[in-house]
C-alpha positions as CSV (number, residue, x, y, z in Angstrom):
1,X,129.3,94.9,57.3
2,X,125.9,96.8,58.0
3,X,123.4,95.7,56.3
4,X,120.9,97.9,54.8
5,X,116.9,97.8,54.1
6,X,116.5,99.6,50.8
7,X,113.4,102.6,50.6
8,X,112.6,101.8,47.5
9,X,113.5,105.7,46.0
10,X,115.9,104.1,43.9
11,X,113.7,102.5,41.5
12,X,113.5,104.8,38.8
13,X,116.5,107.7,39.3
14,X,119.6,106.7,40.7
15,X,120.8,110.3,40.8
16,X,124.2,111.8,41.5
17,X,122.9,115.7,41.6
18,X,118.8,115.8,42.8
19,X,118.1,119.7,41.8
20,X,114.4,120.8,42.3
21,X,114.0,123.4,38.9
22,X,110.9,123.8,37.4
23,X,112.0,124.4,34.6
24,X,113.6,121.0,34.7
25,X,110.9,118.8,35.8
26,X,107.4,118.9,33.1
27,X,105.5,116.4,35.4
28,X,104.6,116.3,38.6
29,X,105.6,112.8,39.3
30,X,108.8,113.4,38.6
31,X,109.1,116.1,41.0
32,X,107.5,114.0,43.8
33,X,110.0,111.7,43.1
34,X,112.7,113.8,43.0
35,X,111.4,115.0,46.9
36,X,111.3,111.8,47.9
37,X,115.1,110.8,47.3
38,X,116.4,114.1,48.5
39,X,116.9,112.4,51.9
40,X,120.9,112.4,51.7
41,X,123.0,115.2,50.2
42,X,125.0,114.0,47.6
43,X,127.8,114.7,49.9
44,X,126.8,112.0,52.1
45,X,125.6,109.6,49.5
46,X,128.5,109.4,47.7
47,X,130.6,108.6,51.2
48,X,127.9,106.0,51.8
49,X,129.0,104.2,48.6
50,X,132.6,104.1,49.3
51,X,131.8,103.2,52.9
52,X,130.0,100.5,52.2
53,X,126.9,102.4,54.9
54,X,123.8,102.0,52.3
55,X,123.4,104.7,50.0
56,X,120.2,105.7,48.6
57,X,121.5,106.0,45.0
58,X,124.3,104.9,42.5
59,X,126.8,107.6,41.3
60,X,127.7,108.4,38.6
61,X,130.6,110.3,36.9
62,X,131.1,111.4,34.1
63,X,134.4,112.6,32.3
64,X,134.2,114.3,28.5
65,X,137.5,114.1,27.2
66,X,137.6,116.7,24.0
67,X,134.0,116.1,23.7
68,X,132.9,119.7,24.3
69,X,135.5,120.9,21.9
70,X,133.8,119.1,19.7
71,X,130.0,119.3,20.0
72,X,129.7,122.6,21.7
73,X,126.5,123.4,21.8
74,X,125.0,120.1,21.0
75,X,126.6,118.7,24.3
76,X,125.0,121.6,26.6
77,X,121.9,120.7,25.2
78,X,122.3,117.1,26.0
79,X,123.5,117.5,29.2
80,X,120.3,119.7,29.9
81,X,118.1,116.9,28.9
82,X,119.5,115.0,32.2
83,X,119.6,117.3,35.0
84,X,119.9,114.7,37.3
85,X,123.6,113.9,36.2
86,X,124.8,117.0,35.1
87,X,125.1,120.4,37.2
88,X,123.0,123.1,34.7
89,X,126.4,125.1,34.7
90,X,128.7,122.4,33.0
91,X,125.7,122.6,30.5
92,X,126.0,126.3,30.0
93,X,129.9,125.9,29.8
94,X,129.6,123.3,27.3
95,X,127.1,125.9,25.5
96,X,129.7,128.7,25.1
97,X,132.2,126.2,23.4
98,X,132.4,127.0,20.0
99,X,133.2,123.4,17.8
100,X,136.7,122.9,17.6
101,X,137.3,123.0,13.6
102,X,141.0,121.4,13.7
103,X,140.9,117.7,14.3
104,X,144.7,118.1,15.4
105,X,146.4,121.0,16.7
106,X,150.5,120.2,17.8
107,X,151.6,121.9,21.4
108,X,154.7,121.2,23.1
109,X,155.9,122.1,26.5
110,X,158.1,121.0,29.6
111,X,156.9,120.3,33.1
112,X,158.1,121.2,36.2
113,X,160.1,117.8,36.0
114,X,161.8,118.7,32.5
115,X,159.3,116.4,30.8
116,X,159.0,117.1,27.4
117,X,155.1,116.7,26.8
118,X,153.3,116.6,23.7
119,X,149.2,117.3,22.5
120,X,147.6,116.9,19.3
121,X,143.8,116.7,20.2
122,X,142.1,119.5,22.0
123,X,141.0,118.5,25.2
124,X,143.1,115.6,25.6
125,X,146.1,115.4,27.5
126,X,149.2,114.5,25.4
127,X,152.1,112.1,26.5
128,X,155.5,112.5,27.2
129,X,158.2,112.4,24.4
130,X,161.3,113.9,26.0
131,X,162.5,111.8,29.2
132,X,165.1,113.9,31.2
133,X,166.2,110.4,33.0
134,X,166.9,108.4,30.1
135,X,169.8,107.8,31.0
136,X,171.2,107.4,34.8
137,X,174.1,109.5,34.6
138,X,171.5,112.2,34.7
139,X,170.3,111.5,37.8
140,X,172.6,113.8,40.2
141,X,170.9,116.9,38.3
142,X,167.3,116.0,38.8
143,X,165.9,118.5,40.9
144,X,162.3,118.2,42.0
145,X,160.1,120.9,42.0
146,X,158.4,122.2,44.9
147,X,154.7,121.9,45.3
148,X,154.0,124.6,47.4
149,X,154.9,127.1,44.3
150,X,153.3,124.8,41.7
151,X,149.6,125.5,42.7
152,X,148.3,128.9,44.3
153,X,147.4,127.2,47.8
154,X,145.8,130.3,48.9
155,X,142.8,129.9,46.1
156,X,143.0,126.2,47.1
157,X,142.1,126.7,50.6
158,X,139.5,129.4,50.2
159,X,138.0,127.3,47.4
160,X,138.3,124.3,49.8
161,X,136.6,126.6,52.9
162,X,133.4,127.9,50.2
163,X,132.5,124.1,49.3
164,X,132.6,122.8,52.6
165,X,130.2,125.5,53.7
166,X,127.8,124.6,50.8
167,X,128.2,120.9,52.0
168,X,129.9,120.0,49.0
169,X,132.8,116.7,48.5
170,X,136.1,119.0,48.5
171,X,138.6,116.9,46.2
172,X,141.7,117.2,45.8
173,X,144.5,116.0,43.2
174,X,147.6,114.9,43.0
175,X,147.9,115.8,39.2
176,X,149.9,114.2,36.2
177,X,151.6,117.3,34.4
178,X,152.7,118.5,37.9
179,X,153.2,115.3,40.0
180,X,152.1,111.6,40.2
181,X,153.7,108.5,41.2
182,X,154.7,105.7,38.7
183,X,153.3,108.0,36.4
184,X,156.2,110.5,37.1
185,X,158.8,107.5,37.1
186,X,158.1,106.2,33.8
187,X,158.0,110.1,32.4
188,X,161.5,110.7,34.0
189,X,163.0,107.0,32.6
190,X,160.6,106.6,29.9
191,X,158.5,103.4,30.3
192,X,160.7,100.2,28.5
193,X,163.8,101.9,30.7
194,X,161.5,101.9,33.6
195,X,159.9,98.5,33.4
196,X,163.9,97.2,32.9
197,X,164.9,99.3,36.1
198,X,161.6,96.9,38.1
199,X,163.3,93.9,37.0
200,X,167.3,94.6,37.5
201,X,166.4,97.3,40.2
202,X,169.6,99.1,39.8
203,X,170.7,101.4,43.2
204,X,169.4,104.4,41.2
205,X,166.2,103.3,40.8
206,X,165.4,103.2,45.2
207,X,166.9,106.6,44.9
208,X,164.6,107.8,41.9
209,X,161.6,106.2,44.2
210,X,162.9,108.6,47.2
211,X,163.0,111.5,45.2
212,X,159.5,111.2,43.7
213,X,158.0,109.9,47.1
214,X,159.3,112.6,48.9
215,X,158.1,115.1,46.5
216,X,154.6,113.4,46.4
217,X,154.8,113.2,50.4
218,X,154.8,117.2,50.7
219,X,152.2,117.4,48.1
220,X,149.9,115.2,50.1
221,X,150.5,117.3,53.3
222,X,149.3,120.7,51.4
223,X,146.3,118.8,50.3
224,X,145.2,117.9,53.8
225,X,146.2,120.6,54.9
226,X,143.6,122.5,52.6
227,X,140.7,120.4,54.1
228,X,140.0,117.8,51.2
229,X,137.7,115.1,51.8
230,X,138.9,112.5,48.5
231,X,142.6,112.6,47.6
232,X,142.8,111.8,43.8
233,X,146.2,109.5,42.7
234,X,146.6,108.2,39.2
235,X,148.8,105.4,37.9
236,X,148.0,103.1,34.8
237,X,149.7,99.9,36.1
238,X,147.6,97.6,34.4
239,X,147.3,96.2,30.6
240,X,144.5,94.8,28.7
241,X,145.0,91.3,30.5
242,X,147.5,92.0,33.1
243,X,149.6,93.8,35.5
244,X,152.8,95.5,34.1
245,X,154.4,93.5,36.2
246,X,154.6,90.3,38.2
247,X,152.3,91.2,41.1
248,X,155.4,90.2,43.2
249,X,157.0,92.8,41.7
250,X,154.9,95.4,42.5
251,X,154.7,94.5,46.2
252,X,158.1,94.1,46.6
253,X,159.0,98.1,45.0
254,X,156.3,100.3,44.4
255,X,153.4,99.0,47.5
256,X,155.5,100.4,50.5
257,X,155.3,103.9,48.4
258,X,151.5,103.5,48.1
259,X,151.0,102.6,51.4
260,X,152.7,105.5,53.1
261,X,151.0,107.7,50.5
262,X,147.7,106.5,51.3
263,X,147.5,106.1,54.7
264,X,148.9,109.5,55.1
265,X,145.7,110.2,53.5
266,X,143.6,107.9,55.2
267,X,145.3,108.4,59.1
268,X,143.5,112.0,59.2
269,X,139.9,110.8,58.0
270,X,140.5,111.2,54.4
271,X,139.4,108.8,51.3
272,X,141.9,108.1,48.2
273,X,140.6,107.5,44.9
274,X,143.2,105.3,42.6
275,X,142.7,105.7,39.3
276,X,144.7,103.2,37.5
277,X,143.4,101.7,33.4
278,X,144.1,98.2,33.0
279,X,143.9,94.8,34.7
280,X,144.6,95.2,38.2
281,X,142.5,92.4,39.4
282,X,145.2,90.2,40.9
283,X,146.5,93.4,43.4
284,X,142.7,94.5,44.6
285,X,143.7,93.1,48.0
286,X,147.1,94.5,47.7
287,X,145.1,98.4,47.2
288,X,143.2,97.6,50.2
289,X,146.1,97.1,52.6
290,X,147.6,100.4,51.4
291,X,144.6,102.2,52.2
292,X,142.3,102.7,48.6
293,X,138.9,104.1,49.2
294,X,138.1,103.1,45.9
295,X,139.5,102.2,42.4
296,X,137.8,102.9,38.7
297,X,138.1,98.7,36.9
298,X,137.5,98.6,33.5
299,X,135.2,96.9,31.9
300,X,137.2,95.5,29.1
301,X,140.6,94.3,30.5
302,X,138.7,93.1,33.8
303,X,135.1,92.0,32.7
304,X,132.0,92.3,34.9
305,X,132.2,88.9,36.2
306,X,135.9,89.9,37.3
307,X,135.6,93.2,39.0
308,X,132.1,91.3,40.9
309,X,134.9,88.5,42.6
310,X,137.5,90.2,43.2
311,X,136.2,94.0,44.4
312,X,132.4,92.7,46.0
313,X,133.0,94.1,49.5
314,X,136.6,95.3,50.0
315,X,136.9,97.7,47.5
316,X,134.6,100.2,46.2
317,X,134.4,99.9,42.1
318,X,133.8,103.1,39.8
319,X,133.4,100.9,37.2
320,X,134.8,102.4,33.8
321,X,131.9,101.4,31.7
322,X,133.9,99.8,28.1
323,X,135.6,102.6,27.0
324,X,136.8,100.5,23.9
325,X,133.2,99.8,22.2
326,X,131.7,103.3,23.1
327,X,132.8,104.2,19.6
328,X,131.5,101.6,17.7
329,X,128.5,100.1,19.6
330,X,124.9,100.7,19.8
331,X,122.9,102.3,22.3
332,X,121.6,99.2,23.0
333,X,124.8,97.5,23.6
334,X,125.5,100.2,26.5
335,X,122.1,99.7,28.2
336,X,122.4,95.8,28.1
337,X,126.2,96.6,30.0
338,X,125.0,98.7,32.5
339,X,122.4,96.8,33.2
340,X,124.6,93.9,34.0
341,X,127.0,96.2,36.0
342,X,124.2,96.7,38.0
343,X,122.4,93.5,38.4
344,X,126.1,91.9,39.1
345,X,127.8,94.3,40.9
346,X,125.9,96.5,42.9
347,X,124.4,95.4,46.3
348,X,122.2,97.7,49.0
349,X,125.8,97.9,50.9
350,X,127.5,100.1,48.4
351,X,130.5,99.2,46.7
352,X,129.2,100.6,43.2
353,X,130.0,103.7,41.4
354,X,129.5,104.3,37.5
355,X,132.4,105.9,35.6
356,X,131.6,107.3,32.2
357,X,135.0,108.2,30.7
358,X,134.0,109.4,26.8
359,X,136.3,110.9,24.0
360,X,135.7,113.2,21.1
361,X,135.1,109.8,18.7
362,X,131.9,108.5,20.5
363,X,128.5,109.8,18.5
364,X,126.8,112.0,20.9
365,X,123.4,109.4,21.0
366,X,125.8,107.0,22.6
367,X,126.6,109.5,25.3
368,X,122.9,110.1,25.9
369,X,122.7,105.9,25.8
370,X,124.7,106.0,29.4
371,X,122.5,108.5,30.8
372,X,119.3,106.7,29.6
373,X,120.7,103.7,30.9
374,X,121.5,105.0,34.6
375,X,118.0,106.7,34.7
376,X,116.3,103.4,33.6
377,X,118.1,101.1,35.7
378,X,118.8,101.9,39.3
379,X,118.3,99.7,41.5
380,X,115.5,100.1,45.0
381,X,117.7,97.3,46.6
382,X,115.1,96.5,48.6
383,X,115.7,92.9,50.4
């Protein structure tokens, strides 16, 4: 592993997005700063951290679920206040949101499957209540769709073509309304018949796995095909303390479906992102042969100390800052955590990515806490 001499620029703005605005910047040693770090694009940067090749700073993502439908305006002006994580223009989207006034508001609908989905928060997606597969003898009917009429591939290419030329990450993703993996198996059977199925593994279940990998298979191709640089694949496998499963059983009937999925992905130069909630730390090794860039460990299920053994060098960690306390804690509590993710965690390799995932429930000075935090404690790595 290359080892890397830190410059030092990291000290005081580990920044995802370094945008020189005037308007942005009140003092001028900020914006020296700011021209100092601008040595990578964030392009680069962010590659760096997956590839373990030094990056200059820590990213971060952030993902507001419902949160603008319920601050509006409030959030914009938030996310102004910290330019250095979020684009202006997701501000000025925020800003046109009005506040959503219904706390619940019922939608149903049927996928491209014939999964019966339903929504009752605004901005979050729902779950699945009607599973086409529940029983087996529905299985000869199951028809899956085809991807290349489920997105308009044409827009996807051009949009693919205009980012690459502004030296943007293109991303692409595999979706969970249209497509997914386990995710799709346990929609189809429902998840107690599915969990059943990895234990009896009835003949039905190998051919449920064709279908769905053969559908996801053709999928993948239009997404390389478009030019993406990340793959995105989600699939909660894990519980608070655990797999779903024996780890045994996951090798022995889902892994050869990750693997071919992911190093399709990873054969032609491309990263995959696995997005999985839970306790996967007893299958980190088992990501890794299949071909994971990176994964996004939570906090709560798999503890600092955790995700530092088992990801520290093989696997790139977006770690999922506790989702569970954002609610409830104090800012306080969220800058002693990342702080510790940090000081535990990150190295001047790479390895280290912050994940922000925040719902409608957490009190807007706790989202500003996580930015605060980031800003305050990057790390200079220098050795």
């Amino acid at each position: 592993m290359t080892r890397c001499r830190g410059s030092g620029l990291l000290q005081h703005f580990p920044m995802i997005r370094l945008r020189q605005r005037e308007d942005l910047w009140k003092d001028q040693e900020t914006r020296v700063r700011v021209a100092q770090m601008r040595t990578l694009s964030d392009k680069e940067n962010f590659l760096r951290a997956i590839e373990f090749r030094c990056p200059e700073w820590v990213p971060i993502v952030f993902e507001l679920l419902g949160v603008a439908e319920k601050h509006g305006p409030a959030l914009g002006e938030l996310m102004l206040r910290h330019p250095l994580i979020f684009d202006p223009e997701r501000a000025r989207r925020a800003n046109a949101i009005e506040p959503c006034t219904e706390p619940t508001r019922e939608r149903r609908f049927t996928d491209d499957w014939g999964c019966e989905w339903l929504e009752v928060q605004p901005g979050i997606i729902g779950q699945v209540v009607g599973h086409p597969l529940s029983n087996w003898s529905a299985l000869d009917d199951l028809r899956a769709p085809d991807p290349d009429k489920q997105w308009d591939w044409d827009s996807v290419r051009k949009s693919a073509q205009e980012q690459r030329a502004r030296g943007e990450l293109v991303n692409g993703y595999m979706g969970v309304v249209e497509g997914g993996f386990f995710d799709r198996l346990q929609f189809l059977r429902g998840l107690d018949n599915l969990l059943m199925d990895l234990l009896d593994r009835p003949p039905e279940l190998e051919e449920l796995i064709r279908i769905v990998l053969e559908y996801n298979m053709k999928l993948i191709r239009l997404w390389l095909d478009a030019g993406v640089d990340v793959l995105h694949f989600h699939g909660d496998i894990g519980m608070q303390n655990s797999l779903m499963m024996r780890p045994e059983t996951f090798r022995e009937a889902l892994k050869p479906a990750y693997r071919k999925m992911f190093q399709a992905c990873r054969k032609v130069g491309v990263h995959v992102k696995y997005s999985s909630d839970g306790n996967l730390l007893e299958i980190v090794d088992d990501l890794v042969e299949c071909g994971a860039s990176y994964h996004d460990p939570q906090v709560r299920p798999c503890t600092i100390d955790g995700i530092a053994q088992a990801y520290n060098g093989k696997l790139c960690a977006m770690v999922d800052i506790d989702e569970q306390m954002l609610p409830f804690c104090t800012p306080q509590d969220i800058d002693d955590q990342i702080r510790e993710i940090f000081t535990k965690i990150g190295t001047p390799d790479g390895g280290l990515m912050l994940f922000a995932c925040v719902t409608a429930d957490v009190p807007l000075e706790n989202i500003e806490a996580i930015c605060t935090a980031w800003e305050s404690h990057g790390r200079n790595y220098e050795l």
